[in-house]
C-alpha positions in Angstrom: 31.1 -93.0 -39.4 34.6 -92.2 -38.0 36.0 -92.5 -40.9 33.5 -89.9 -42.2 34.6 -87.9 -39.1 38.1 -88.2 -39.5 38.0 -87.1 -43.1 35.9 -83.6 -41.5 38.5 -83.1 -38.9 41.3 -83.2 -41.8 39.4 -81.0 -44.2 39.0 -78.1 -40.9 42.5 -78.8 -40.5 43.1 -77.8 -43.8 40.9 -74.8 -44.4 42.5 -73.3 -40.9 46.1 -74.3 -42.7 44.9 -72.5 -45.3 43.0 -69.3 -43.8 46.2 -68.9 -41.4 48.4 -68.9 -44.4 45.8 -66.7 -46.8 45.9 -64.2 -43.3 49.8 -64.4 -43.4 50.3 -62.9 -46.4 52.0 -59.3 -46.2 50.4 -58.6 -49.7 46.9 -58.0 -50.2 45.1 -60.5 -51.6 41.1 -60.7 -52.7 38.5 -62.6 -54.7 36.1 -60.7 -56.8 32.7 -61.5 -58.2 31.0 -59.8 -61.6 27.7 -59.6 -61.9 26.1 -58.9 -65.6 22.9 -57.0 -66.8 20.3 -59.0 -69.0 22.5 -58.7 -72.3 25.2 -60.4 -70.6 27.5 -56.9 -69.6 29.5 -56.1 -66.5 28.0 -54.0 -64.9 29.9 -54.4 -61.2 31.7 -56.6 -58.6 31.6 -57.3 -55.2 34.9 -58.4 -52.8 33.5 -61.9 -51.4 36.6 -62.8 -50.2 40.1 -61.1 -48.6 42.5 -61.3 -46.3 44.0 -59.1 -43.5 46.6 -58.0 -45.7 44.2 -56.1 -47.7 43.6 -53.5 -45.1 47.4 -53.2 -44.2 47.6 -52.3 -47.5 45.0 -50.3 -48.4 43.3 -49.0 -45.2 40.1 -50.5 -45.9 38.4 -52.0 -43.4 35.5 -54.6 -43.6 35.9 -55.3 -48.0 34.4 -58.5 -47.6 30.4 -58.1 -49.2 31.4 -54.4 -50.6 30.7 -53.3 -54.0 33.6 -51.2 -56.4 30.7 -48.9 -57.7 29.5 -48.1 -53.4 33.5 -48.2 -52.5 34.7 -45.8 -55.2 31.8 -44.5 -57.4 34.1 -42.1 -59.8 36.5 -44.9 -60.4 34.4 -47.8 -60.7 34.0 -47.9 -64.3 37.9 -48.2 -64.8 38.3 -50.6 -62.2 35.4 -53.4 -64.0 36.8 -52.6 -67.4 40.6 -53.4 -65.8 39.3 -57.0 -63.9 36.3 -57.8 -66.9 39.2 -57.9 -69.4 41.1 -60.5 -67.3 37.5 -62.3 -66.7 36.5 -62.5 -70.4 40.2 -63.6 -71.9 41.5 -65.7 -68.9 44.9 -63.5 -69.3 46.4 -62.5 -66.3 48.0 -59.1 -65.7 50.3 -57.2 -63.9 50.6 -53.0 -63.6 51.5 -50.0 -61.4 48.1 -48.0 -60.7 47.2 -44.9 -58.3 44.3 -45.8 -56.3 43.2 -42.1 -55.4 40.4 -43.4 -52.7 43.4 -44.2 -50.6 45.9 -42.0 -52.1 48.2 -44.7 -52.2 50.1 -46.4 -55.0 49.7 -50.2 -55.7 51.3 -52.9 -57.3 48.2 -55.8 -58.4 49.0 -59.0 -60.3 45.1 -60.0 -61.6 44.1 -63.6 -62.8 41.4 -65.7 -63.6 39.5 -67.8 -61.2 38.3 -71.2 -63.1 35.6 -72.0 -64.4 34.9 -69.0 -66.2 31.3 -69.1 -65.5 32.0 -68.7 -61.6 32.5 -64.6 -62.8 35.5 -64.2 -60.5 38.9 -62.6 -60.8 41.6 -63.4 -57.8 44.0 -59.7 -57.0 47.3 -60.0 -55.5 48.0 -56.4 -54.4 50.7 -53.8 -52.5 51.2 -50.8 -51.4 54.5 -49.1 -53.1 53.7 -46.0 -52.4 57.2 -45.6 -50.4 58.9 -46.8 -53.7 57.4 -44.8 -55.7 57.9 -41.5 -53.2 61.5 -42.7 -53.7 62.0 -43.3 -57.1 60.4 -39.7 -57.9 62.6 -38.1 -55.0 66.0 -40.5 -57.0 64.8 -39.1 -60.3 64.8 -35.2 -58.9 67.8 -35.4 -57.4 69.7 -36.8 -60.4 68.1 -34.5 -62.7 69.1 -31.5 -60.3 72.6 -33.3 -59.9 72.9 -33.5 -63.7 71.4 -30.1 -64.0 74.5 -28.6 -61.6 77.1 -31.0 -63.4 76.0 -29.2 -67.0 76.0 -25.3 -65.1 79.1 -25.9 -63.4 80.5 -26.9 -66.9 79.1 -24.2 -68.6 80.5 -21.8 -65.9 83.8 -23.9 -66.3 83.7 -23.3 -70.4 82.8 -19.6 -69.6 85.4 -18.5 -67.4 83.2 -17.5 -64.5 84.2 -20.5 -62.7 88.0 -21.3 -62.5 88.2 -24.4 -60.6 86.3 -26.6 -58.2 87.4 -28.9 -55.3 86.1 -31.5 -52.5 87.4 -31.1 -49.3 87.1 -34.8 -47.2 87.3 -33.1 -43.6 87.2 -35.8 -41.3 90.6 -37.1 -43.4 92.1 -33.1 -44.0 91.9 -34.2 -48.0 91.6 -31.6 -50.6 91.1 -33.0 -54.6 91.0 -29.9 -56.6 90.9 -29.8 -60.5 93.9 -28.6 -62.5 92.4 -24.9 -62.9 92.2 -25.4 -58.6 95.9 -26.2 -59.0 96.6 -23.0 -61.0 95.0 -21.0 -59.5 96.9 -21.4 -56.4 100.2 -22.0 -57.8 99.9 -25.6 -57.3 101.6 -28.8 -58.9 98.3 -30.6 -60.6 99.5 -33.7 -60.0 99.4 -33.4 -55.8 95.8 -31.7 -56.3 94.8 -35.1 -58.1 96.6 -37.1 -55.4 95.0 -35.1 -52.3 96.4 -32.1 -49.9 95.8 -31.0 -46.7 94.5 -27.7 -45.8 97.9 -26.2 -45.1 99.2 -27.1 -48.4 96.3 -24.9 -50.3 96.6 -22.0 -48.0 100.2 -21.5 -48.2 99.8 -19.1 -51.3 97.1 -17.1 -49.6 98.3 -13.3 -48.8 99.5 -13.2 -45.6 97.5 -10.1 -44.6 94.0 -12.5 -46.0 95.0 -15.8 -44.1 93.8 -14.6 -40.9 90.5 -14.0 -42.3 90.0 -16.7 -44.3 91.1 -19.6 -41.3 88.5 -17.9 -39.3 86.2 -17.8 -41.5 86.4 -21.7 -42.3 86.5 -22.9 -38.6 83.3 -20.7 -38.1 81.4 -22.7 -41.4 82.9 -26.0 -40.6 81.8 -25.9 -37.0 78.0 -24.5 -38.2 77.6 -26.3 -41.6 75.7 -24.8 -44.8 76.7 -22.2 -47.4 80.5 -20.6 -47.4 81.9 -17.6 -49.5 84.7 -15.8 -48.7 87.1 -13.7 -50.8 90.7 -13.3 -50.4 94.0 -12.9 -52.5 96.2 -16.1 -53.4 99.6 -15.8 -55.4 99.9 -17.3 -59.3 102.6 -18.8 -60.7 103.7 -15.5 -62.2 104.0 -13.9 -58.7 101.6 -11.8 -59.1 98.5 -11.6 -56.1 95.1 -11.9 -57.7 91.5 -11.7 -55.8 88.6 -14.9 -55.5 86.3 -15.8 -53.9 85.6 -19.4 -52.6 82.0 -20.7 -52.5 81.3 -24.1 -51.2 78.8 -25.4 -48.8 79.7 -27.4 -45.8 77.8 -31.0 -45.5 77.2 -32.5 -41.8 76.8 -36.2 -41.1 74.1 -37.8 -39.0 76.4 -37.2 -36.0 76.1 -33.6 -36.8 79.8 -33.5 -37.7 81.1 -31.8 -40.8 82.0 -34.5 -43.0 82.6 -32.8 -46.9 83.1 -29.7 -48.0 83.0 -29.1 -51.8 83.3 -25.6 -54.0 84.2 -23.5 -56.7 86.5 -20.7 -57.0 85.4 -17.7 -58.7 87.6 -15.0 -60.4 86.6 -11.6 -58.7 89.5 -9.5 -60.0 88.0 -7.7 -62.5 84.8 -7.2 -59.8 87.4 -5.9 -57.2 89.1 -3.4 -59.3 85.7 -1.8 -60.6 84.8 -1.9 -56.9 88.1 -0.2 -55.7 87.4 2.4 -59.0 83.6 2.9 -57.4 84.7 3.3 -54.2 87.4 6.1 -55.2 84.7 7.3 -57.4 82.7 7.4 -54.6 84.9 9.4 -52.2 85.9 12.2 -54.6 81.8 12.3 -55.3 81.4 13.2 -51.6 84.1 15.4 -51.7 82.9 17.0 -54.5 79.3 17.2 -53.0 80.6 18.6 -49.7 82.3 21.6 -51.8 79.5 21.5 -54.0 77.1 22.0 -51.2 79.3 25.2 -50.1 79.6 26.8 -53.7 75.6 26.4 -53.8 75.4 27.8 -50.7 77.3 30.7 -51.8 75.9 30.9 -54.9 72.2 31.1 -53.5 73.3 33.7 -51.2 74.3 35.4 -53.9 71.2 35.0 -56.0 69.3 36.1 -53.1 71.0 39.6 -52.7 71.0 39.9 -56.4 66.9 39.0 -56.1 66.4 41.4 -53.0 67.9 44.4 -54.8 65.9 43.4 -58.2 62.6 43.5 -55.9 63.5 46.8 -53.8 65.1 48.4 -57.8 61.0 47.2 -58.8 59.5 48.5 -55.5 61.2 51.9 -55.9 60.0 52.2 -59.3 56.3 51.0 -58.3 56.4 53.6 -55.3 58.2 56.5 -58.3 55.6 55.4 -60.9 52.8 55.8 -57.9 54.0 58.8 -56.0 54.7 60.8 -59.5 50.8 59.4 -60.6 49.4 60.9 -57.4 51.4 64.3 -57.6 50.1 64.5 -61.1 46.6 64.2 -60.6 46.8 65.8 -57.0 48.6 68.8 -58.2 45.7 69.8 -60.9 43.1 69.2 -58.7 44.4 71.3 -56.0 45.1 73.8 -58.3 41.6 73.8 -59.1 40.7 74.2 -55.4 43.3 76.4 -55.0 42.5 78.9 -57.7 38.7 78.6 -56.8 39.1 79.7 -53.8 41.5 82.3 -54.5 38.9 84.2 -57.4 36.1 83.3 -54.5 38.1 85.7 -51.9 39.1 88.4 -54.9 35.3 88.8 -55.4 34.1 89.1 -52.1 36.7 91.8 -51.7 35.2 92.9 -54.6 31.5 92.9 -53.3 31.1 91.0 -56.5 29.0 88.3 -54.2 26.3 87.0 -56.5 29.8 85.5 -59.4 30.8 82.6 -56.1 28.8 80.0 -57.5 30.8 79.3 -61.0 33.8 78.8 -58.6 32.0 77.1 -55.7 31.1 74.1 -58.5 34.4 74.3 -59.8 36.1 73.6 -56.5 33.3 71.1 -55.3 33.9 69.1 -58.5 37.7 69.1 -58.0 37.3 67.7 -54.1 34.5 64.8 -56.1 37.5 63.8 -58.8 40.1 63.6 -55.6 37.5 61.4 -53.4 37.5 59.4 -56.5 41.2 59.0 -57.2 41.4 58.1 -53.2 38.8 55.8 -53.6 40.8 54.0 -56.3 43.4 54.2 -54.7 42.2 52.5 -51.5 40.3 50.1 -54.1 44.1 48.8 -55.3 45.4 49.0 -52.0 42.8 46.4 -50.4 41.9 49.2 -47.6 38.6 50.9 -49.2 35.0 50.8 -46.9 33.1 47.8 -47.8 29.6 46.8 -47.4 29.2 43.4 -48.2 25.8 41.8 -48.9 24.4 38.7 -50.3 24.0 39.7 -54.3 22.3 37.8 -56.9 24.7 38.4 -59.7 22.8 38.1 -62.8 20.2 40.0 -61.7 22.9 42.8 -60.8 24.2 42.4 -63.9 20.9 42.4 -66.1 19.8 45.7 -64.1 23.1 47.2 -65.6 22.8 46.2 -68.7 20.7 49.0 -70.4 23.0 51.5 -68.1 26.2 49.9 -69.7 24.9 50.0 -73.5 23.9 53.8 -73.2 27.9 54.4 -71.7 29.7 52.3 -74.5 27.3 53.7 -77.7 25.7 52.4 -80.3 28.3 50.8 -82.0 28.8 48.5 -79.4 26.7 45.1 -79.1 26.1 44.6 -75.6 24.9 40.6 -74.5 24.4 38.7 -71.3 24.9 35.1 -70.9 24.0 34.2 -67.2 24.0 30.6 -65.7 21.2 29.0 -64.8 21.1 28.2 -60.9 24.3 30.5 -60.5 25.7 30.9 -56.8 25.0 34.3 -54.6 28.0 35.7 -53.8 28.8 38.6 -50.9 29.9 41.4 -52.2 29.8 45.1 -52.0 26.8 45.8 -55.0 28.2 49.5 -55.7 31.9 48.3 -55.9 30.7 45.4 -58.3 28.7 47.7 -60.3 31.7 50.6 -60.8 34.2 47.0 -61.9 31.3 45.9 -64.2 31.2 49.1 -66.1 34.9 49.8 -65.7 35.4 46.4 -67.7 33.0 47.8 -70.4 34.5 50.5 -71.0 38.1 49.0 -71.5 36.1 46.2 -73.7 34.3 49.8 -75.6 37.9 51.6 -75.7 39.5 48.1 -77.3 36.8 48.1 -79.8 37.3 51.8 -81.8 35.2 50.3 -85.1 33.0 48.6 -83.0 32.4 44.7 -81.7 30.4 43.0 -79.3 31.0 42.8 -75.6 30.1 39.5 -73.9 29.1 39.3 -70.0 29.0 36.2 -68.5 28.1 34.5 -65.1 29.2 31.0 -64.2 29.8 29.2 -61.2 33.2 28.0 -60.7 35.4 25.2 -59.0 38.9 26.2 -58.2 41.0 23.1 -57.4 43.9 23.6 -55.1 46.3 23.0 -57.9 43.9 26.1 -59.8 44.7 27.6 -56.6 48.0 27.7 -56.2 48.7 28.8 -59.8 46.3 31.7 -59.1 47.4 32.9 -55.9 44.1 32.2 -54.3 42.2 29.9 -51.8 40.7 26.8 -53.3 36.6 26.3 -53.3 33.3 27.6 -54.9 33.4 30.9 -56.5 31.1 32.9 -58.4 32.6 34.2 -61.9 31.7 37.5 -63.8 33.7 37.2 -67.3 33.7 40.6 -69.8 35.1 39.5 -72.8 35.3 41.6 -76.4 36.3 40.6 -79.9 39.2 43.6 -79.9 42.8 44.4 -80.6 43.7 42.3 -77.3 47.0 42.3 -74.9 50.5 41.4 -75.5 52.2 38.8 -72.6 54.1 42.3 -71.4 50.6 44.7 -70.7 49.0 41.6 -69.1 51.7 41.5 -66.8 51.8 45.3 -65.9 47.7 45.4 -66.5 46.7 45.5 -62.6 49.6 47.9 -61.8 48.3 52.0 -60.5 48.5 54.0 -63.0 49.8 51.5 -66.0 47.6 52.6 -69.6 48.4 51.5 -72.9 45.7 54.9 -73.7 47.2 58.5 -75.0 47.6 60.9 -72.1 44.9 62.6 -70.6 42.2 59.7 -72.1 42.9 57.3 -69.2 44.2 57.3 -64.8 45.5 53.9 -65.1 43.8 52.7 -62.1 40.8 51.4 -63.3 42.1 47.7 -63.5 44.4 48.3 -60.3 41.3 49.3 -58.5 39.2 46.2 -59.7 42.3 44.1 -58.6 42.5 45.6 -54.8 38.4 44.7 -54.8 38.8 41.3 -55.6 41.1 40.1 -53.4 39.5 42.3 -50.4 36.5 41.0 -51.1 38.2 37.5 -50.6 38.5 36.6 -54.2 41.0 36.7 -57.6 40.9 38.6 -61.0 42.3 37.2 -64.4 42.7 38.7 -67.4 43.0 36.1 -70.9 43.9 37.8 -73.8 45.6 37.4 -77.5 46.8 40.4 -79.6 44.0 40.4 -82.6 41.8 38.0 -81.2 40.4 40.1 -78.1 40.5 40.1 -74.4 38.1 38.2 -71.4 38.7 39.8 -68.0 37.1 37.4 -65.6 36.4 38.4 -61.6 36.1 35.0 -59.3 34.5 36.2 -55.9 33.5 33.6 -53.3 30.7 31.6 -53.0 27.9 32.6 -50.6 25.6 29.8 -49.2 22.2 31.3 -48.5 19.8 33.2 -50.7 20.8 36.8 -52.0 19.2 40.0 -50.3 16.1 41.2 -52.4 17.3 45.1 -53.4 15.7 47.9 -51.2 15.9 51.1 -52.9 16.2 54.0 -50.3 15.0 57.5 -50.5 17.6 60.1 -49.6 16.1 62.6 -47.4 16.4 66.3 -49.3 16.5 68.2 -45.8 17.4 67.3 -42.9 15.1 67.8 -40.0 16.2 69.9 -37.5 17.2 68.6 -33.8 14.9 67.7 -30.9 15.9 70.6 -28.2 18.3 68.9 -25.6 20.1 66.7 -28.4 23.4 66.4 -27.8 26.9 64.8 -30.5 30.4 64.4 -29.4 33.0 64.8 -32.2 36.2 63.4 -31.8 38.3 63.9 -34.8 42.3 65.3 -34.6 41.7 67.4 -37.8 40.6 71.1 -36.6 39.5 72.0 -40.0 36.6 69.3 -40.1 36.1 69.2 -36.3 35.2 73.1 -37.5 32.9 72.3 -40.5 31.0 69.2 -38.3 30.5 71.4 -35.5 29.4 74.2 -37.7 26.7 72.4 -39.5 25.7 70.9 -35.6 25.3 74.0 -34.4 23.0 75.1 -37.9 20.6 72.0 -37.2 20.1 72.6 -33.9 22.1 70.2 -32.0 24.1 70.6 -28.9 28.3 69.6 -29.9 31.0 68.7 -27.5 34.6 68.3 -29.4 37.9 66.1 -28.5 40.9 65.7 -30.3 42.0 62.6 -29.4 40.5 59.1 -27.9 41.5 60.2 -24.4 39.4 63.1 -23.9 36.4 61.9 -25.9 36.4 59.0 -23.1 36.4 61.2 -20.5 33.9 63.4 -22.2 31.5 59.4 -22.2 32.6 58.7 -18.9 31.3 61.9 -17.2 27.6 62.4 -17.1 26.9 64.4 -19.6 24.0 63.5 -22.4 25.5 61.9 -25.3 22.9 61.0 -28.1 25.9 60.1 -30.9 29.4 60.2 -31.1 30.8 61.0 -34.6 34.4 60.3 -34.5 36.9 59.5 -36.7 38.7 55.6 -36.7 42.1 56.5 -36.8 43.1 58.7 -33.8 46.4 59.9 -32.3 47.6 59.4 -28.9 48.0 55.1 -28.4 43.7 54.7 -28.3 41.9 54.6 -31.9 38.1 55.6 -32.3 37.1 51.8 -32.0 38.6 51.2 -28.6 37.4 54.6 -27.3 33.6 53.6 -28.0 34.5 50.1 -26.3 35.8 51.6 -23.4 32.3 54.0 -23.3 30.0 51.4 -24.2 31.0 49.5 -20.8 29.0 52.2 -18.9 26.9 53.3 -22.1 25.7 50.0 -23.4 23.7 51.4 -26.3 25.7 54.3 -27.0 24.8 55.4 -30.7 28.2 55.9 -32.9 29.0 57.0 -36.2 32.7 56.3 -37.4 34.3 58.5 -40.1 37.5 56.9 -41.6 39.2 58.4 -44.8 40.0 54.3 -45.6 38.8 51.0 -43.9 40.8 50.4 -41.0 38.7 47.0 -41.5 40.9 45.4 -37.9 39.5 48.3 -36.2 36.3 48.0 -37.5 35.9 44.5 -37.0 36.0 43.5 -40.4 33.1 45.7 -41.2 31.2 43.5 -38.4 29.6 46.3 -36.6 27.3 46.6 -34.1 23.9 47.6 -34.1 23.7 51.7 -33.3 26.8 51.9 -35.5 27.3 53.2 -38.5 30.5 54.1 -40.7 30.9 57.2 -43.2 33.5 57.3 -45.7 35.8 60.6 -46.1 35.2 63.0 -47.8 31.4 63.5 -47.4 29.0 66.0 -48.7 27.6 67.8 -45.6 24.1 67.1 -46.1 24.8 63.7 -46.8 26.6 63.8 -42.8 23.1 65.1 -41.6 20.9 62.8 -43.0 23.2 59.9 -41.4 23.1 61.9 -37.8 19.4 61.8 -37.7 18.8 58.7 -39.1 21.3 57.4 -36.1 19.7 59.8 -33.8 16.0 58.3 -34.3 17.5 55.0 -34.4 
């Protein structure tokens, strides 16, 4: 029995000899065992034995009992095929292999445990991860190191470096190349040998020395990149310009400890620099003289572009003013002589011959209100009264007007736009720049054609805009177009001007087109004409957009006679022109009414400020002495609230009007009006 005990005690002794040294093992070491599916396969091994160095290797913890296919599923399969190849030939292995559960590299030696049928492999294993790190980080650097070896020889072979040199600082001991050594007028043979730092800067140019000394004290005390330039002197006397370009290397005391470089030649850089920057300065001079001759210059093109514009304006005004006298001049001389023959027969007692020249005259005033009105038309000042219109049913109620004016010959068609826009416009104006464009279509069309009228609604851009000379946003568009002899580029450009026709004398004023101009743009929108000799002409109107539904049309009867006043009915008229303040007053007094007169603002205000009944003021807009119609009735209205008030204006003074916004009990009357057409407006005011 104690020699059975004693043998027990040994064997412990042994197995803790053993398991001590197994734990003392730096390396990781483990015993593996296979198991195998009915057909005798691998199919996966557990860890039944290992020792602490495994998980000072690895990181594992707790192997012992594990399986590889629970420990590292995606790499299992590798792993048996590695360690069932050692198991099934008994020959050992040794390899290099990332384990990517642990991100770690290892080094395993693998080898058979006997006897074969105990299924179990015995893995020596380490971590060389560190190694490995190193060995890239070795192979990087000497690839990079032979990479800047082969560019500083190519540079070398090229020229663009021309020479190179180590600087040992803590010993003051420069080894530069021969082309070093050249380059600073050096003997080869001491660059070889070693120089100090005042040895290589003693060819420096004594005006760059400063510089450069400073510049290497402040890279040798900081460490990292260096590049200066400066001027050294050749063998052949001669200064030349390069630049040094090193990098300063510290030790682990933070000290500088080498300092190597290259020298560049920069000579050829310098010189094109020193050519820029002389290129440079006589480009500012020459800007700063150039800036004064354009100044000049533009100054000048200015005066010569003022003159052009007032040498243009002149003629426009000569072209208008000699228009006017024309047309003026044979009207008046209609007037003129009517009323002349008028007076010979009364004086005659030849009474019952004054109507032939009443008409005569009366149709002369119509033709002037007309050429006014056209006038006024071009000139953006003309009496407006806007209203919502519906412009293709304006249009279609035209059309059987405008076929009777331009004949037979003449095909007349409508194309208007489904859904089109209202716009606000003055109806009556529309109507006269509708038929207006017909007839210039009729008069382009002597054998005859077809004239096209189209509605569309239109998007103008502000790029459109700006090349039309009007405000971007929705317009309504109202095109004439006619398959006749068309425009050149030079009538288009004069088309809108007063008095411009390309017709024979006495068929055509020249202001139609003017006149349908001035409306568009004081209605708030733009007229275009597109044309081509032989291929016809398309005048297009764009007025603005109106968003609301257009006013149905309500025709209204024009009273034949007036009826006569109520008794006690009294109208101020305030007008500075005696003649009509004679004619108004006259046909007052014939209907019945009581009339007070003023010639100015001031005493028709103190004419509304008195007591006196006032049931309408007629007075004209424009009035002389520093207060216009407008102000005068605002003045009376604050004791006459709903003072009644009919302005007559020979054109739209549309600032003092408001705009045309007037307020209700106020009406406006164009100059010149037919009397009765004055009385109807009085007692239609008058009743209210």
């Amino acid at each position: 029995m104690a020699e059975q005990q004693t043998a027990l005690d040994v064997s412990a002794q042994s197995e803790d000899r053993y398991r001590a040294l197994f734990n003392a093992l730096e390396d990781g070491f483990c015993i593996i065992e296979f198991s195998e599916d009915a057909a005798g396969n691998l199919t996966d091994y557990i860890h039944v034995e290992a020792n602490d160095g495994y998980e000072r290797q690895t990181g594992i913890r707790n192997i012992v009992g594990m399986a590889v296919r629970d420990l590292a599923p995606n790499e299992a399969d590798g792993w048996i095929e590695l360690y069932g190849n050692v198991l099934r030939t008994g020959e050992p292995i040794r390899f290099e292999r990332y384990f990517a559960l642990v991100e770690r590299y290892i080094e395993v030696s693998a080898a058979r445990v006997e006897p074969v049928d105990r299924r179990q492999v015995s893995v020596l294993f380490r971590d060389i991860t560190a190694r490995r790190r190193a060995e890239e980080a070795l192979r990087v650097s000497e690839a990079l190191a032979r990479e800047n070896v082969q560019r500083v020889q190519l540079a070398l072979a090229a020229g663009a470096i021309i020479g190179t040199w180590i600087w040992d600082l803590p010993n003051n001991r420069f080894t530069v190349d021969q082309a070093f050594a050249e380059a600073f007028g050096l003997d080869p043979s001491l660059g070889r040998d070693g120089l100090s730092l005042e040895q290589v800067t003693a060819s420096v140019h004594p005006d760059d020395k400063p510089g450069l000394i400073a510049a290497i004290q402040e890279v040798v005390a900081r460490g990292g990149a260096y590049a200066h330039q400066y001027r050294v002197k050749r063998a052949d006397g001669n200064y030349y310009w390069l630049e040094a370009n090193g990098r300063v290397e510290l030790g682990p005391d933070g000290k500088a400890s080498s300092f190597p470089g290259v020298l560049l030649d920069v000579q050829e850089r310098r010189a094109v620099e020193a050519e820029r920057d002389r290129a440079a300065a006589a480009l500012r001079a020459l800007n700063e003289t150039l800036e004064q001759r354009v100044a000049e210059r533009t100054a000048e093109l200015m005066r010569a572009e003022e003159q052009l514009r007032q040498s243009q304006k002149m003629e426009a005004v000569g072209q208008l003013t000699g228009g006017l006298a024309h047309d003026f001049n044979n009207l008046l001389a209609g007037i003129s002589g009517a009323l002349e023959r008028i007076a010979a027969r009364v004086d005659q007692g030849r009474v019952n011959e004054l109507d032939k020249f009443i008409i005569a005259a009366q149709g002369a005033v119509r033709r002037a209100a007309a050429l006014t009105h056209r006038l006024l038309a071009f000139s953006r000042q003309q009496t407006l009264a806007p209203k919502a219109v519906n412009m293709n049913r304006l249009v279609g109620g035209m059309l059987e007007l405008i076929q009777r004016t331009v004949g037979p010959g003449i095909q007349v068609e409508m194309v208007g736009m489904s859904g089109l826009w209202a716009t606000m416009v003055d109806p009556s104006q529309l109507e006269n720049s509708l038929l207006n464009l017909c007839i210039n279509a009729r008069d382009a069309m002597p054998g005859g054609g077809r004239i096209t009228i189209e509605t569309g609604n239109r998007w103008i851009d502000h790029e459109g805009a700006r090349q039309q000379d009007m405000q971007p946003g929705q317009y309504v568009s109202l095109c004439v177009s006619d398959n006749g002899t068309g425009m050149t580029p030079d009538v288009i450009e004069k088309a809108f001007d007063p008095f411009f026709t390309t017709k024979p004398i006495g068929q055509g004023t020249g202001l139609g087109l003017s006149m349908i101009y001035g409306f568009a743009k004081q209605s708030g929108g733009h007229v275009k004409i597109y044309s081509e000799v032989g291929a016809g002409t398309m005048v297009c109107l764009y007025l603005p957009r109106h968003r609301g539904e257009a006013e149905e049309e309500e025709p209204r009867e024009e009273t034949a006679v007036s009826p006569p006043a109520r008794v006690g009915e009294t109208v101020l008229v305030v007008d500075d022109e005696p003649s009509l303040r004679l004619m108004v007053m006259d046909l007052l007094s014939d209907l019945g009414y009581a009339a007070i007169e003023a010639a100015d603002g001031a005493a028709g205000l103190r004419v509304l400020q008195s007591e006196a009944r006032i049931d309408l003021v007629v007075t004209d807009v424009g009035l002389p002495g520093g207060m216009n119609g407008r102000q005068m009735i605002d003045l009376a209205r604050v004791g006459r609230p709903k003072l009644k008030t009919l302005f007559i204006t020979g054109f739209a003074e549309n600032a003092l009007l408001n705009n045309g916004q007037l307020e209700p009990g106020m009406s406006v009357l164009t100059k010149p009006f037919a009397m009765d057409v004055l009385a109807a407006r009085i007692r239609e005011l008058i009743a209210g």
